[in-house]
C-alpha positions in Angstrom: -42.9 40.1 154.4 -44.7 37.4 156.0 -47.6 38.6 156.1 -47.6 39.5 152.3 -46.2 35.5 151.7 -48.9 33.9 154.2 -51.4 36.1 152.1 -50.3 35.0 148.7 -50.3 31.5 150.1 -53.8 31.7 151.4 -54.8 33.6 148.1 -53.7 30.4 146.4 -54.8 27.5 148.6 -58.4 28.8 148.6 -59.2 30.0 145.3 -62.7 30.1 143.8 -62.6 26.5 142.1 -64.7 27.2 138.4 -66.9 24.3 139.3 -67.9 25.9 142.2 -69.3 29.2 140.6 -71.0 27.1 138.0 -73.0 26.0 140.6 -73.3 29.4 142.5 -71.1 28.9 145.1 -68.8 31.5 146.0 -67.2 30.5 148.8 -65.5 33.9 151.1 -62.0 33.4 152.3 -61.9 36.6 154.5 -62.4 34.0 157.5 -59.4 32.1 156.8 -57.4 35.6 156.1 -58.0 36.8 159.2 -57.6 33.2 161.3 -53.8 33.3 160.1 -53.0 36.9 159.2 -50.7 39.0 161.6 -51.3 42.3 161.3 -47.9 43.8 162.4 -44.6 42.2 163.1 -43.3 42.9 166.5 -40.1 41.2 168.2 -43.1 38.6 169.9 -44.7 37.5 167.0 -41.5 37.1 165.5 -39.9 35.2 168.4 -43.3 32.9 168.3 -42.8 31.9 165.0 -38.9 31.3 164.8 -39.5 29.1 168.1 -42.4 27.5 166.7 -40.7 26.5 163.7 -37.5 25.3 165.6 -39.5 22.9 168.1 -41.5 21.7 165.0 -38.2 20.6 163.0 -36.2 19.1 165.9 -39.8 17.2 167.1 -39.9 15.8 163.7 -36.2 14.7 163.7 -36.0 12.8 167.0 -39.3 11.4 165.5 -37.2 10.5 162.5 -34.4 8.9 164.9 -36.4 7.0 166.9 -38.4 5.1 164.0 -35.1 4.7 162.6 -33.6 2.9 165.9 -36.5 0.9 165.9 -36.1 -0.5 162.2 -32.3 -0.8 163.2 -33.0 -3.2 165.6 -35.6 -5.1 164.1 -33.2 -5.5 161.2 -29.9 -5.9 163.4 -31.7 -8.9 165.2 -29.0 -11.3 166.2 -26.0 -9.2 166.1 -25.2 -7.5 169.9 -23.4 -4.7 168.3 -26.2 -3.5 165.9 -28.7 -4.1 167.8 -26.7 -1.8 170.9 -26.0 1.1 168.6 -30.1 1.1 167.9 -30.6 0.9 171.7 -28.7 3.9 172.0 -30.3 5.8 169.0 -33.4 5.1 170.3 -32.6 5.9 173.9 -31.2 9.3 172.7 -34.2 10.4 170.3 -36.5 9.5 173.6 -34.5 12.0 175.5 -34.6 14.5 172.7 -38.2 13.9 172.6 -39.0 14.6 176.2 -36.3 17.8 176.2 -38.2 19.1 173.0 -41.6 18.9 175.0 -40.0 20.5 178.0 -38.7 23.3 175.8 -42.6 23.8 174.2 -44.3 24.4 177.5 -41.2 26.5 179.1 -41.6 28.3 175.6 -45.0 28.8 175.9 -45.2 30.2 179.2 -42.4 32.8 178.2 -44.5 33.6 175.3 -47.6 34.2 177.1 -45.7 36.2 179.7 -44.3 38.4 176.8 -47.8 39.0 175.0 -49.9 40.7 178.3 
């Protein structure tokens, strides 16, 4: 199933554009087929990409908390208790930061152990 929806989607991101084969270009997307195509689905490649997709999401929210902090305590200038609770936010999306990377390389390592 994912390999038929990663197909489609490369099917669709690089097809022919008309003004290209006016002008004889006919550009071959077997490349790009085969850079992202997984041939079989086997517990690995399944754990890889449900990890992978995890790490990405939870990176992007403590992202998300930290540049939110930051505006809360530009804007909460003055006040102790606004500009505390920011502290904290941003305190806490530094640590989720830092446990997110930790968890990428441990996860890495297992993965690269489980593959050979």
């Amino acid at each position: 199933m994912v390999y038929k929806i990663t197909n489609y989607l490369i099917d669709f991101a690089s097809a022919a554009n008309p003004i290209d084969d006016i002008n004889g270009i006919n550009p071959s997307n077997t490349k790009l087929k085969e850079s992202f195509a997984v041939n079989e689905i086997t517990p690995t490649n399944l754990a890889s990409l449900i990890y992978k997709t995890v790490l990405s999401i939870a990176g992007v929210v403590f992202l998300l908390m930290l540049l939110f902090g930051a505006f809360s305590y530009l804007l909460g200038a003055g006040n102790e208790e606004k500009t505390g609770k920011a502290k904290k936010l941003m305190v806490d999306a530094v640590i989720g930061v830092a446990l997110t990377a930790s968890a990428y390389g441990i996860g890495q390592f297992v993965l690269n152990l489980l593959s050979t």
